[in-house]
mmCIF file of the N, C-alpha and C atoms, coordinates in Angstrom:
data_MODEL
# 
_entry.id   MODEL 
# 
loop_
_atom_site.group_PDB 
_atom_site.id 
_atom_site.type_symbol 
_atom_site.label_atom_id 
_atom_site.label_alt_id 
_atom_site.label_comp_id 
_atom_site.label_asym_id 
_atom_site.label_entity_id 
_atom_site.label_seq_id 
_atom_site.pdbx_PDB_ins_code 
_atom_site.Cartn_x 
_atom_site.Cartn_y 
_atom_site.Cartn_z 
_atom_site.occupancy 
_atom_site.B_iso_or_equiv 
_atom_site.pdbx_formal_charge 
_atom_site.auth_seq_id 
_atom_site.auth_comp_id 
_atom_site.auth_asym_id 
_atom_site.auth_atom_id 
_atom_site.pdbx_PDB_model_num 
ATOM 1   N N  . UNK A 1 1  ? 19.889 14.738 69.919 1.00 0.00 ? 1  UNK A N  1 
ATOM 2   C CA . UNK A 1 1  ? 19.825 14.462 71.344 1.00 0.00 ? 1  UNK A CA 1 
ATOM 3   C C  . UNK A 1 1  ? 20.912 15.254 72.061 1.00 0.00 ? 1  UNK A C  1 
ATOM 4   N N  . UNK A 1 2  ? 20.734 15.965 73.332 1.00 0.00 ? 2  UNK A N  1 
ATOM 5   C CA . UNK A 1 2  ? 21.255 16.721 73.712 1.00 0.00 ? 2  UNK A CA 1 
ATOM 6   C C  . UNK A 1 2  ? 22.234 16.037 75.464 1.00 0.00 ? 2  UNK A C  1 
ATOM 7   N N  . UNK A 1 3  ? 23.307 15.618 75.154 1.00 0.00 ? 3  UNK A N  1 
ATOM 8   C CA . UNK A 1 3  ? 23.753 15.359 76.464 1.00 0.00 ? 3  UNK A CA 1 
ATOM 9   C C  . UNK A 1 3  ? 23.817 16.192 77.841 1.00 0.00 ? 3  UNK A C  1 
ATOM 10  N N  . UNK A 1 4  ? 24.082 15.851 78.866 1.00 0.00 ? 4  UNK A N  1 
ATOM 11  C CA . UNK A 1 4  ? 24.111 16.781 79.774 1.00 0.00 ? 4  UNK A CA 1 
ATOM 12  C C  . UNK A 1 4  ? 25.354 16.463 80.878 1.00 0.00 ? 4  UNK A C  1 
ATOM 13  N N  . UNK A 1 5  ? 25.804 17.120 81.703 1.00 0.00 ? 5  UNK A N  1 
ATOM 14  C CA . UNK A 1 5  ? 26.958 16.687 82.497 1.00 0.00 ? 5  UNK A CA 1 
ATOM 15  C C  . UNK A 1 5  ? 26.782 15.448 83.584 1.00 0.00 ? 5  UNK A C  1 
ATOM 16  N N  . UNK A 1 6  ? 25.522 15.195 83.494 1.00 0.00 ? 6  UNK A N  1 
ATOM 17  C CA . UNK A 1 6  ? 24.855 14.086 84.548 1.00 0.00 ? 6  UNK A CA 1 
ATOM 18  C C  . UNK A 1 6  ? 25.106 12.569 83.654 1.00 0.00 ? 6  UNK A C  1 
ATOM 19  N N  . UNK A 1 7  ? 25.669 12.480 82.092 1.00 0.00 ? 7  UNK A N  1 
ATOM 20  C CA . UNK A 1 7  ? 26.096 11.469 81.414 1.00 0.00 ? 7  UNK A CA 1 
ATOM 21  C C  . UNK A 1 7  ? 27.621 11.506 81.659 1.00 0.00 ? 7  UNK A C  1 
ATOM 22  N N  . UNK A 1 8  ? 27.994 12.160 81.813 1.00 0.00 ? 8  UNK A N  1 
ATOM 23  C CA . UNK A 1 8  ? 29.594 12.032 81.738 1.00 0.00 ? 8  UNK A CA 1 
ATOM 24  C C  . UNK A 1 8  ? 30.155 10.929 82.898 1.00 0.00 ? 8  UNK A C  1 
ATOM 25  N N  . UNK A 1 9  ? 31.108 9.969  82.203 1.00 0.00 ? 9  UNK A N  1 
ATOM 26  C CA . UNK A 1 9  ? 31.962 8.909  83.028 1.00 0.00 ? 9  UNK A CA 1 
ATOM 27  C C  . UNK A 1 9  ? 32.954 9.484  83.476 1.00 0.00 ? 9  UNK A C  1 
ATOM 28  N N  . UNK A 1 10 ? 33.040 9.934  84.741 1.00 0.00 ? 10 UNK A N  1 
ATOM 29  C CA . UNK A 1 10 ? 34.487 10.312 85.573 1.00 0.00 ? 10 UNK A CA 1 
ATOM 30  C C  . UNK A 1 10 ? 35.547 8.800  86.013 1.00 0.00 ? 10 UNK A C  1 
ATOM 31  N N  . UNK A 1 11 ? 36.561 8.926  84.906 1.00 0.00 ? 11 UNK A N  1 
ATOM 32  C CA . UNK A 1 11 ? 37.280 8.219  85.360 1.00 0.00 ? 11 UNK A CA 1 
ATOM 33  C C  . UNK A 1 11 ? 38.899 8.088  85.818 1.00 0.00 ? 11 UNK A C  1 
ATOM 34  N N  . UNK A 1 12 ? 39.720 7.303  86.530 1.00 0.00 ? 12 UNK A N  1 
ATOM 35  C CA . UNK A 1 12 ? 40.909 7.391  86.595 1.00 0.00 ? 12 UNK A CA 1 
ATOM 36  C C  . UNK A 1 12 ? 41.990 6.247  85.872 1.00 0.00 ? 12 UNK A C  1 
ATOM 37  N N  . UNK A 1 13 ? 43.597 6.579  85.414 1.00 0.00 ? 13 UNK A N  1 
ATOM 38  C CA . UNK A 1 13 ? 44.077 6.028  85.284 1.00 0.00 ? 13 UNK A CA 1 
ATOM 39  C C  . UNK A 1 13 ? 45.736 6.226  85.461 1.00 0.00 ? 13 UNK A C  1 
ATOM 40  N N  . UNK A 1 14 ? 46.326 5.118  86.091 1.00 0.00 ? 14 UNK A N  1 
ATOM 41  C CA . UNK A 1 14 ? 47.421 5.203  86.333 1.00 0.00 ? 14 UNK A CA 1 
ATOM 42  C C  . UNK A 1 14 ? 48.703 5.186  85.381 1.00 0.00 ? 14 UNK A C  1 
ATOM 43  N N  . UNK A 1 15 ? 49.526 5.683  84.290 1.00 0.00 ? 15 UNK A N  1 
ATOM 44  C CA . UNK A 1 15 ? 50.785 5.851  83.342 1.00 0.00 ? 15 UNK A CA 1 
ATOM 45  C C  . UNK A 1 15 ? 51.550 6.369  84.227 1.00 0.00 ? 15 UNK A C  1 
ATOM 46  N N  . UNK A 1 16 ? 52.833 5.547  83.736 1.00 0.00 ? 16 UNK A N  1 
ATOM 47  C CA . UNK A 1 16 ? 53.959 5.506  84.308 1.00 0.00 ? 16 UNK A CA 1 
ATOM 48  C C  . UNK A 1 16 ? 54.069 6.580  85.867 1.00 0.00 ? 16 UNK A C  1 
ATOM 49  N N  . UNK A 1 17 ? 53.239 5.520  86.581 1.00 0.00 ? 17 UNK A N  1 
ATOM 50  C CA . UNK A 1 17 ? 53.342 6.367  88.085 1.00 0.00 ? 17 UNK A CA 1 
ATOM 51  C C  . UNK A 1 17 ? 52.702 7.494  88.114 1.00 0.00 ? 17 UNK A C  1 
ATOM 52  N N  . UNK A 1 18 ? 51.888 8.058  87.084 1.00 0.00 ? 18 UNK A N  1 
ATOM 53  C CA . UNK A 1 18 ? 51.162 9.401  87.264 1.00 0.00 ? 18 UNK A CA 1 
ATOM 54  C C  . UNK A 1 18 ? 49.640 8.885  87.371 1.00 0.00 ? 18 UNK A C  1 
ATOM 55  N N  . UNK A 1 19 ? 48.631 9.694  88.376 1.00 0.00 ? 19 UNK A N  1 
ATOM 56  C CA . UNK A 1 19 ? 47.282 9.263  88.321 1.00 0.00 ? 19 UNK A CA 1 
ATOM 57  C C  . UNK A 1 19 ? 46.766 10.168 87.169 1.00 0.00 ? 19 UNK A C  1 
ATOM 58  N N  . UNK A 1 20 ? 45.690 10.155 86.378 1.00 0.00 ? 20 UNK A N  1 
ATOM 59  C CA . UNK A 1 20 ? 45.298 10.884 85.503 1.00 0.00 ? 20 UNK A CA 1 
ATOM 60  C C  . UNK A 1 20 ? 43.860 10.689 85.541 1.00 0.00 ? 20 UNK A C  1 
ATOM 61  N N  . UNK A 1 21 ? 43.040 11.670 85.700 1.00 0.00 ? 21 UNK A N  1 
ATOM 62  C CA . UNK A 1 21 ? 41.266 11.804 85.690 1.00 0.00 ? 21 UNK A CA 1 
ATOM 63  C C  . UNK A 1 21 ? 41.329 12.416 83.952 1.00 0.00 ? 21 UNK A C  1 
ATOM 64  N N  . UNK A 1 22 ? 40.306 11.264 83.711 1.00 0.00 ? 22 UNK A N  1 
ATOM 65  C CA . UNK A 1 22 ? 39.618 11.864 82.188 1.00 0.00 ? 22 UNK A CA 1 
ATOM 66  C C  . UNK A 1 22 ? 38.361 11.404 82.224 1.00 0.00 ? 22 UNK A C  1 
ATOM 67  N N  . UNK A 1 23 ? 37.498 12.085 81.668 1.00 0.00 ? 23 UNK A N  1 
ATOM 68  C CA . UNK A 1 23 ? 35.952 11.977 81.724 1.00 0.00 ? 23 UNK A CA 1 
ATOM 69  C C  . UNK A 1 23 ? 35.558 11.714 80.082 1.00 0.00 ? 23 UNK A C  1 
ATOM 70  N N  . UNK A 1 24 ? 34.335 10.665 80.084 1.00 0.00 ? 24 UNK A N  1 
ATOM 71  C CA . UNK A 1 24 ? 34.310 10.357 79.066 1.00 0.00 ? 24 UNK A CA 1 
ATOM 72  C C  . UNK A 1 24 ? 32.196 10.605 78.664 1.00 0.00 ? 24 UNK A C  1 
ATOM 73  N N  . UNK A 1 25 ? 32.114 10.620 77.332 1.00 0.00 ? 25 UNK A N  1 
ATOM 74  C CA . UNK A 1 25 ? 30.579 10.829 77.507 1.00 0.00 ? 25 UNK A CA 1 
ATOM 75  C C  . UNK A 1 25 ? 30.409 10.789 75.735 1.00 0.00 ? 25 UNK A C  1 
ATOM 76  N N  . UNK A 1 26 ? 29.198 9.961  75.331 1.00 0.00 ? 26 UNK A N  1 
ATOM 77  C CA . UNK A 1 26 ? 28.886 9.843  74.130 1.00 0.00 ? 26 UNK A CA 1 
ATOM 78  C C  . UNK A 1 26 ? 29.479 8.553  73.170 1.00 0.00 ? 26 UNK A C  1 
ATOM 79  N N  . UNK A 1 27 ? 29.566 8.795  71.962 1.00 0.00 ? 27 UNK A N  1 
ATOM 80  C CA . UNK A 1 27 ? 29.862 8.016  70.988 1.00 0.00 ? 27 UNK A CA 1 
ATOM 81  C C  . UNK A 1 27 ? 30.328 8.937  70.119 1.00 0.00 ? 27 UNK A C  1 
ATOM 82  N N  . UNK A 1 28 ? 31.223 7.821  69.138 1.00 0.00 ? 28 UNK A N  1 
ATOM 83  C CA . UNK A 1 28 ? 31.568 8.483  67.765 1.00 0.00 ? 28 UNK A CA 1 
ATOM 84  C C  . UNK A 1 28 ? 33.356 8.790  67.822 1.00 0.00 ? 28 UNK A C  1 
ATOM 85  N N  . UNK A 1 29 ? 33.431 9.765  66.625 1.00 0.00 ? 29 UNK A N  1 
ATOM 86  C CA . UNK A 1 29 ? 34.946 9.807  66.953 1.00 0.00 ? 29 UNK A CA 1 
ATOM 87  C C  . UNK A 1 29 ? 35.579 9.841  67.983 1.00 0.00 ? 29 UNK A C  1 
ATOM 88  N N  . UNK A 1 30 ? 36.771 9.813  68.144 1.00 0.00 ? 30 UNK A N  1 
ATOM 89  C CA . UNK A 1 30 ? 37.617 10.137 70.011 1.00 0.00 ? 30 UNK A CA 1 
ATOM 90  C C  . UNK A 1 30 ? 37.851 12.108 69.807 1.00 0.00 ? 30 UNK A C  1 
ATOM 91  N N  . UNK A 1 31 ? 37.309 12.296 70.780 1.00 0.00 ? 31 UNK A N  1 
ATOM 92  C CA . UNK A 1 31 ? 38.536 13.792 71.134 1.00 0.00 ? 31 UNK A CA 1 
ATOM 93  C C  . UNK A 1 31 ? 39.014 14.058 72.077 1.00 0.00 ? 31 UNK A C  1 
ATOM 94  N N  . UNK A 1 32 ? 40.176 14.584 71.910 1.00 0.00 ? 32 UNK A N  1 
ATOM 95  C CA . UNK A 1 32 ? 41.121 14.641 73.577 1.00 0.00 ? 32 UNK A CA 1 
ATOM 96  C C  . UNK A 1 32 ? 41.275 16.147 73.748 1.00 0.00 ? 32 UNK A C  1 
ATOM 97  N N  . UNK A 1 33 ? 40.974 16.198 74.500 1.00 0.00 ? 33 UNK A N  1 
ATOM 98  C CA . UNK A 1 33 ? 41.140 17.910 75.028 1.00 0.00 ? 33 UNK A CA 1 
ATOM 99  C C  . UNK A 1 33 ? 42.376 17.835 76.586 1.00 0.00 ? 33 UNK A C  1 
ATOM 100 N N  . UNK A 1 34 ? 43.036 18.737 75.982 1.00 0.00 ? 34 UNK A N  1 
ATOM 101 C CA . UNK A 1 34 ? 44.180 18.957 77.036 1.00 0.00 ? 34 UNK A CA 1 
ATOM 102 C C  . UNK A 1 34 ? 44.473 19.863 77.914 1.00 0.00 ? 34 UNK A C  1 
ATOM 103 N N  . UNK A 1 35 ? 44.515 20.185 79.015 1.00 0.00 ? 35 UNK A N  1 
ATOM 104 C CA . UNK A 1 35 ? 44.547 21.687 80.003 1.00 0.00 ? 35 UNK A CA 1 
ATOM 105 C C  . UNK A 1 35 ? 46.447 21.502 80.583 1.00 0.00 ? 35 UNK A C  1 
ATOM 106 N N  . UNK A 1 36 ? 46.605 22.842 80.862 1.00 0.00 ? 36 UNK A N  1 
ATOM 107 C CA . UNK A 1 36 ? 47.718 23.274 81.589 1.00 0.00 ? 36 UNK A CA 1 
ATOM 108 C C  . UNK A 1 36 ? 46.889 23.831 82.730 1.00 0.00 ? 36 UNK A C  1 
ATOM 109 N N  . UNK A 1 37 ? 48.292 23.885 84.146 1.00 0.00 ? 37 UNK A N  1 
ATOM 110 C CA . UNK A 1 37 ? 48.022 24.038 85.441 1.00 0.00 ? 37 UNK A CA 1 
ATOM 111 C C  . UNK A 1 37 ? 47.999 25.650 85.395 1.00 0.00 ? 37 UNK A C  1 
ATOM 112 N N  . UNK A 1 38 ? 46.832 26.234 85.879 1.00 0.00 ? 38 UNK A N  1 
ATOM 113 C CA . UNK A 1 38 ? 46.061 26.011 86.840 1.00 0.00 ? 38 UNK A CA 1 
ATOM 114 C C  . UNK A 1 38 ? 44.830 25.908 86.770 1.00 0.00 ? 38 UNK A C  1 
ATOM 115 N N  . UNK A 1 39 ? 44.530 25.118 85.403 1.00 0.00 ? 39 UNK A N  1 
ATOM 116 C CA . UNK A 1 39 ? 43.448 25.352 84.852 1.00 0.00 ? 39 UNK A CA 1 
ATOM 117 C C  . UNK A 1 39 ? 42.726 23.760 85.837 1.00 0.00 ? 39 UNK A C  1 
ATOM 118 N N  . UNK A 1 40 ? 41.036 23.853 85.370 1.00 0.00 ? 40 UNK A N  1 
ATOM 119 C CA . UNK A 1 40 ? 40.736 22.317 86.035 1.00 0.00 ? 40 UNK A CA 1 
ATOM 120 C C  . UNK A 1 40 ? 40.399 22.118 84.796 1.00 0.00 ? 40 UNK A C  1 
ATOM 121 N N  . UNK A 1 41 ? 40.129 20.843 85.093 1.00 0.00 ? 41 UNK A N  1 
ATOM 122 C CA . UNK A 1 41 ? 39.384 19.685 83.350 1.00 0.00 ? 41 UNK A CA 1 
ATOM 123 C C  . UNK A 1 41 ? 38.203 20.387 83.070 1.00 0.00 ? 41 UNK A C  1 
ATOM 124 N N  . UNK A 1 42 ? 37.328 21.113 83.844 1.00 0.00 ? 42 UNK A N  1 
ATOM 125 C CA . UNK A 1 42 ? 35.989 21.895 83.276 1.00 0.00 ? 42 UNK A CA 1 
ATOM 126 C C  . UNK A 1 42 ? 36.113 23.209 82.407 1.00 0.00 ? 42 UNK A C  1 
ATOM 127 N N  . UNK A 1 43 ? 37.486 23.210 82.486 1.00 0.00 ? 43 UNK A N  1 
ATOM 128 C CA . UNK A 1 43 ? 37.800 24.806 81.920 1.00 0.00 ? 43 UNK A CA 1 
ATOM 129 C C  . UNK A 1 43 ? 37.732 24.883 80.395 1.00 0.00 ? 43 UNK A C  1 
# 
């Protein structure tokens, strides 16, 4: 089965005073993917 960007959960969360957007989509293991500035989260 093939996901598409129209499944993905855009969400926010607040740590120690910082807001943070991470998007979430699927099942199964966790993976965290990380960007530096000036990149966006789609990159």
């Amino acid at each position: 089965m093939t996901q598409t960007v129209e499944t993905w959960q855009h969400k926010d969360t607040i740590t120690n005073g910082i807001r943070m957007h991470y998007v979430t989509q699927g099942e199964g293991p966790l993976v965290i993917l990380l960007h530096g500035f000036p990149e966006f989260w789609y990159s």
